[in-house]
N, C-alpha and C positions, 0 to 999 in steps of 0.2 A: 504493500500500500504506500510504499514512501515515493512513489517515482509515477504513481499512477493516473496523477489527477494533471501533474505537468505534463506526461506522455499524450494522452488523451488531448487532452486542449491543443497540443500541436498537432498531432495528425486528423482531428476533430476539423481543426482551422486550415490546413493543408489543403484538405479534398472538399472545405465547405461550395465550392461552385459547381464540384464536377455532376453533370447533371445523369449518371451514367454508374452512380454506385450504389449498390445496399449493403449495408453494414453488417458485418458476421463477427458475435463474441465468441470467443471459446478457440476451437483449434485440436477437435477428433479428441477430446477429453468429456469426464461427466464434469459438470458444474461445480458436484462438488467438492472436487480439490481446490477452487479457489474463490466458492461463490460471493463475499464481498469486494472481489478486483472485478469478477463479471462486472458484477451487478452494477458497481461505482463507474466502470467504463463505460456501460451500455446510456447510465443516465448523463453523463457527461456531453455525448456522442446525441443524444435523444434532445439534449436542450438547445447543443450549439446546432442540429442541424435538424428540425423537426419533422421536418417534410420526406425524409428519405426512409425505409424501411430497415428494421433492426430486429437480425435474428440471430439464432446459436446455433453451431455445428458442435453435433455432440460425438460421443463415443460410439464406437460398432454396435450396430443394432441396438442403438437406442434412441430415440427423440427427445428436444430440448424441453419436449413437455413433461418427462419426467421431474423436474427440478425448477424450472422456469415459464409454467403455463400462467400463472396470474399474475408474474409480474406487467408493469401497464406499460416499459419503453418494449417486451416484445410484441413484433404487430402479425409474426405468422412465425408458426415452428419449423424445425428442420429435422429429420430424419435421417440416419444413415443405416441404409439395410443391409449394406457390404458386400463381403466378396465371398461369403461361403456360403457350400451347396445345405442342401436339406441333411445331408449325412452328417456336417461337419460342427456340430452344439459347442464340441468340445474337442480341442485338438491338444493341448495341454503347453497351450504358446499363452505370450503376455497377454497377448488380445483377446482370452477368452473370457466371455461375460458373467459375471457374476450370476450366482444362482438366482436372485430374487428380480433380475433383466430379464425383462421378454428375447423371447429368439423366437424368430417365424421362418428360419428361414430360407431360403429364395419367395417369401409371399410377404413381397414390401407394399402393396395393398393393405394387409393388416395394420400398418403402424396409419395408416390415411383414417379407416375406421376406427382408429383406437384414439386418436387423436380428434376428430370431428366427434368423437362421444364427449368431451371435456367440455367446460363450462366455466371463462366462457366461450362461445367457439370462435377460433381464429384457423386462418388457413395453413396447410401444411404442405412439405412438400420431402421427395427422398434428394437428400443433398450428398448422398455418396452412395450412389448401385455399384453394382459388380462394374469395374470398368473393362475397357475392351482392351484385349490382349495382356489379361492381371492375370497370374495363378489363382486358381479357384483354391481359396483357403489362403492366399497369399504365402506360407513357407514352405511345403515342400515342392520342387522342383519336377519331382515326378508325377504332378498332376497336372490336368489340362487344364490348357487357358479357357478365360470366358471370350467368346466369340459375338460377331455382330450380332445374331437372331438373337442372343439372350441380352445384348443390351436393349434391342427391341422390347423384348418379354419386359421388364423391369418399369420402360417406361410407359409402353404403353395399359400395364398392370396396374397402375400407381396413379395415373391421370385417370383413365376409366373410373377410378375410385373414387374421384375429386379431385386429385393433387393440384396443387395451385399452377404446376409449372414442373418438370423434372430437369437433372442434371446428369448430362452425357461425361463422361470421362474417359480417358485413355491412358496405360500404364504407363509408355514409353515419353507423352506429353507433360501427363504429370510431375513428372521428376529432371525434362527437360533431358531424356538420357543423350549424351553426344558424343560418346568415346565410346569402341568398342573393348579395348584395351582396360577397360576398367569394366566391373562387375556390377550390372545394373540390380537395383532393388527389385523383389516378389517376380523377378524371370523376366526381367526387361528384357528384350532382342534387339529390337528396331531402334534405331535412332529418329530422335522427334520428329525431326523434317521429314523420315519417311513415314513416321504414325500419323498426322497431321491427316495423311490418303487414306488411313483406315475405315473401309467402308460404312461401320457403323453409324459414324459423326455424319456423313451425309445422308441417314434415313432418319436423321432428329426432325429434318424440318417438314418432312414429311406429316411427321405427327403435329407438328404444330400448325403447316395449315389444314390439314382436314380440321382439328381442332375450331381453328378460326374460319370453318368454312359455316358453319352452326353457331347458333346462341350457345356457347358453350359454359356462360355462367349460369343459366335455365337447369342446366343439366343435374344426373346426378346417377349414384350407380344401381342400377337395376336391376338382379339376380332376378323379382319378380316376372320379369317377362321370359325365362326359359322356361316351357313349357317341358323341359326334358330332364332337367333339374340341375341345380350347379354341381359340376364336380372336385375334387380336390389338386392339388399339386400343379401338373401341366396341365392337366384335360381340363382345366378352369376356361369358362368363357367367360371374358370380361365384358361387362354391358353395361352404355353409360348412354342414357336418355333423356330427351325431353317430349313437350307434346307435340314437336314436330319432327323429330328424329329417332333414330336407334345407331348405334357404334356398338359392335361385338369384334373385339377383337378374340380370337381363335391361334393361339400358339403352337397346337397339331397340326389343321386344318384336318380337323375332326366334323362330323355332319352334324346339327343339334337342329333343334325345335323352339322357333319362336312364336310367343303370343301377339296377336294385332289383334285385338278386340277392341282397344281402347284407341286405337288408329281408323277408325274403320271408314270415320265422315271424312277423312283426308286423301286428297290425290299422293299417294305413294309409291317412290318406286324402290327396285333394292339392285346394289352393284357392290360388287367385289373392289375393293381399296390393296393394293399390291403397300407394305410398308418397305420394298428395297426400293418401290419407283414411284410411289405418288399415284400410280394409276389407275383411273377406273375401268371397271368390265359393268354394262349392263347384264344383268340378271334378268330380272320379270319386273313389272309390274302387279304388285299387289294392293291395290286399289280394293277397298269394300273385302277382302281376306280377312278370314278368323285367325290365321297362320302361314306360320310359312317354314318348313323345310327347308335350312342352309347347308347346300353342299359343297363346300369350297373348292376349287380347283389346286392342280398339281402344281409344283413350281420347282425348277431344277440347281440345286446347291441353295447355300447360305438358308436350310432353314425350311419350313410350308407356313410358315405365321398367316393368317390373311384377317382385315378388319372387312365385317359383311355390312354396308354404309344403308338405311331402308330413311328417304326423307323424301 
């Protein structure tokens, strides 16, 4: 605390113009190892510069809302769902989580509804998925990386839920790897400037305009409408609706069963969303339809993920 409130007010005062930043306390830790410098930073930060949003990156698989939901400089939480598979709770490395931390995981979905349960509610979003070409579990070397279609998975998983916004990452960028001569962190290969091309980072924007192709603040996640019933792990359909739309995002490209009952007085139609290309396929029209039968189509490498788009 002795260096905290002068540090604060200068970089406070630094970036008070740039119209292009939001505030992140914390730094992949829980809170609370040091929650009166949080907390004193964030209000510092919150008075010299009120307009801009201020949030916390917490530790692996956990959200800032563990420890910082009611505080009033945060204005939306932050989640990190990480980098390990459903097998991996416990690997007996530093980073494994305390017993009485949630672990979901690869179902960073969970922490969007765990989070929109709180009171009072504020937005959330995942601020560290598996990134793309990271070891799955981050230390041993003898396991495979996470690939583009699962950073798809992650974020199209996590918005469908609500998320306010997700966060694309890459191993080789994050860490700026640039020597090969030296040993990159969690199985770095690639040097940045080659990661940069990593296919995933260009089907982010994919999701963000379908996203903004819809009232996408209307929306919200609707398990209700599968007529076929949600299922667990991968075979999850993610379904995120309003009263003029449906988005089912499909990570098998598995066939399910939707309801349109409540769609029926609307001209609708339904097409296939490609997430590596943006693309649409017309399907049918389902105009005045009780349901509808989604059978996704095939698609060759990187993946069969398809979002089935019915507006």
């Amino acid at each position: 605390m002795d260096n905290v409130v002068e540090y604060t007010y200068f970089i406070s005062r630094r970036y008070a113009n740039r119209p292009n930043i939001i505030w992140v306390m914390g730094g992949d830790v829980r809170a609370s190892v040091n929650l009166p410098v949080f907390n004193r930073m964030a209000e510092i930060i919150k008075k010299n510069n009120p307009e801009y949003l201020v949030g916390y990156h917490p530790f692996g698989r956990t959200s800032s809302s563990n420890w910082l939901h009611e505080e009033p400089w945060l204005d939306f939480n932050m989640f990190q769902s990480g980098h390990r598979r459903y097998d991996q709770s416990s690997l007996g490395a530093w980073d494994d989580n305390a017993v009485k931390e949630e672990f979901y995981g690869e179902d960073n979905w969970k922490y969007v509804l765990h989070d929109y349960g709180l009171s009072p509610i504020k937005p959330t979003l995942d601020a560290e998925p598996s990134y793309e070409q990271i070891l799955q579990g981050l230390h041993d070397e003898t396991q495979p990386y996470w690939q583009a279609q699962d950073v798809r998975r992650y974020a199209y998983w996590s918005v469908f839920a609500g998320a306010m916004g997700h966060t694309y990452g890459d191993n080789s960028v994050m860490q700026f790897y640039r020597d090969r001569n030296r040993k990159g962190s969690y199985g770095a290969k690639d040097l940045w400037q080659e990661a940069i091309h990593h296919v995933g980072s260009s089907h982010m924007m994919h999701l963000r305009s379908l996203m903004e192709s819809v009232d996408f603040s209307s929306g919200h996640s609707a398990d209700e409408l599968l007529l076929s019933g949600q299922k667990e792990k991968y075979d999850r359909i993610a379904v995120f609706a309003a009263k003029d739309y449906i988005l089912c995002y499909d990570y098998l490209g598995s066939s399910f069963k939707l309801n349109l009952i409540s769609y029926k007085d609307k001209i609708m139609e339904a097409y296939w969303f490609d997430p590596t290309s943006g693309v649409y396929s017309f399907v049918t029209d389902v105009t005045g339809k009780d349901e509808l039968t989604a059978e996704p189509p095939k698609r060759q490498g990187d993946g069969n993920d398809w979002v089935l788009v019915v507006k």
